[in-house]
C-alpha positions in Angstrom: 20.8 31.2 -25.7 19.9 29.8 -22.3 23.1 28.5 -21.7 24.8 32.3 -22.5 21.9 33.7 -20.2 22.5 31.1 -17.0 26.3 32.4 -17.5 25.4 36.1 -17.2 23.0 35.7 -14.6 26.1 33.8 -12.6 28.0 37.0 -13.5 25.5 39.1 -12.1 25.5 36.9 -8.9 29.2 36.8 -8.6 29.1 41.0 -9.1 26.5 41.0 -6.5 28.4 39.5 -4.2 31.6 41.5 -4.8 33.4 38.7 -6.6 34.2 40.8 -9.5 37.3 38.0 -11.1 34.8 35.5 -10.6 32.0 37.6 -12.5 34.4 38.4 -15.2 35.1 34.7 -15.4 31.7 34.4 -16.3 31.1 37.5 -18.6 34.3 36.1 -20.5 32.5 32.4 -21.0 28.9 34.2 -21.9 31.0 36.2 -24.5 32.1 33.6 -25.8 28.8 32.1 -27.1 27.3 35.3 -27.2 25.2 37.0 -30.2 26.5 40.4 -31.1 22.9 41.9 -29.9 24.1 40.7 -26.2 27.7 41.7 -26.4 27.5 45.1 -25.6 25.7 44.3 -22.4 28.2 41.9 -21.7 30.9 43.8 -22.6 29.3 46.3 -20.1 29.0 44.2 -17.2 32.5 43.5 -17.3 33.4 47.0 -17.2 31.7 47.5 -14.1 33.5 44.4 -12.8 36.7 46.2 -14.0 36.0 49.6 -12.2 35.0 47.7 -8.9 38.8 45.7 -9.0 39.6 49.9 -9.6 41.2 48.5 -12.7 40.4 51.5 -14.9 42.7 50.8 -18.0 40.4 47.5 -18.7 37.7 49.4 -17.5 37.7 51.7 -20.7 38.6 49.3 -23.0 35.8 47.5 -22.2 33.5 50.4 -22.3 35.2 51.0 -25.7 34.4 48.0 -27.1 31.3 47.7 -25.7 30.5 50.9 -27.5 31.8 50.1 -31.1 29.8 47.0 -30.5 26.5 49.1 -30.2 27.7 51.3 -32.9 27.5 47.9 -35.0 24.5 46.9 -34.6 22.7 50.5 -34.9 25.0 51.0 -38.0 24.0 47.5 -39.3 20.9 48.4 -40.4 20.2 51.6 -41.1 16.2 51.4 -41.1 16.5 50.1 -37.1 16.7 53.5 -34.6 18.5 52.8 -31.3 16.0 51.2 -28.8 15.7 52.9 -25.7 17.6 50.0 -24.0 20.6 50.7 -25.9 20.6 54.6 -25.6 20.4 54.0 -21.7 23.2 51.6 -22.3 25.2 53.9 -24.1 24.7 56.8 -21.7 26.0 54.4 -19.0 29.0 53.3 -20.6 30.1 57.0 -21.3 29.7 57.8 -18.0 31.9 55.2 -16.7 34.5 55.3 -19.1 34.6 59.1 -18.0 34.6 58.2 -14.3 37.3 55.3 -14.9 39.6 58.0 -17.0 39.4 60.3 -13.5 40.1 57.6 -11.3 43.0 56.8 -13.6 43.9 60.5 -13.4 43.9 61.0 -10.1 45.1 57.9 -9.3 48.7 58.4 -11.1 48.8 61.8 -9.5 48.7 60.6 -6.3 
């Protein structure tokens, strides 16, 4: 919708800027109208807000989530391959939940 859109473009200006609470703010109100197609992006987006706040516990539950979301709608229907956009997606996520996990590591062996 235009209205979930104009809230994650906010996000993504809030991120831009570094204020990442305000940009979660703004994730959180697009989620909450969102369609499950746009979730995962979402859901993404406020990972990355996560790991910039070096908050790396909501950082992989976000990337979970966001994950199992794009499992969902692959899964959904089982004639539709994963688009491009979601592979690269995916690939992102992975990466940071794996970089968040050795922050989080190092970070409580310090």
């Amino acid at each position: 919708s235009l209205e979930q859109t104009t809230l994650k473009n906010k996000g993504n200006n809030a991120f831009h800027y570094g204020n990442y609470q305000e940009a979660i703010r703004f994730y959180d109100a697009a989620l909450s109208i969102s369609s499950p197609i746009s979730s995962p992006y979402l859901l993404s987006n406020k990972s990355a807000a996560f790991y910039n706040l070096q908050d790396f516990d909501s950082t992989i539950h976000h990337c979970d989530l966001a994950l199992s979301q794009l499992i969902k709608l692959v899964s959904r229907d089982q004639t539709t391959k994963q688009t491009q956009d979601q592979k690269t997606l995916e690939q992102k996520l992975h990466v940071r939940k794996g970089e968040a996990l050795i922050r989080k590591t190092l970070f409580s062996e310090a």
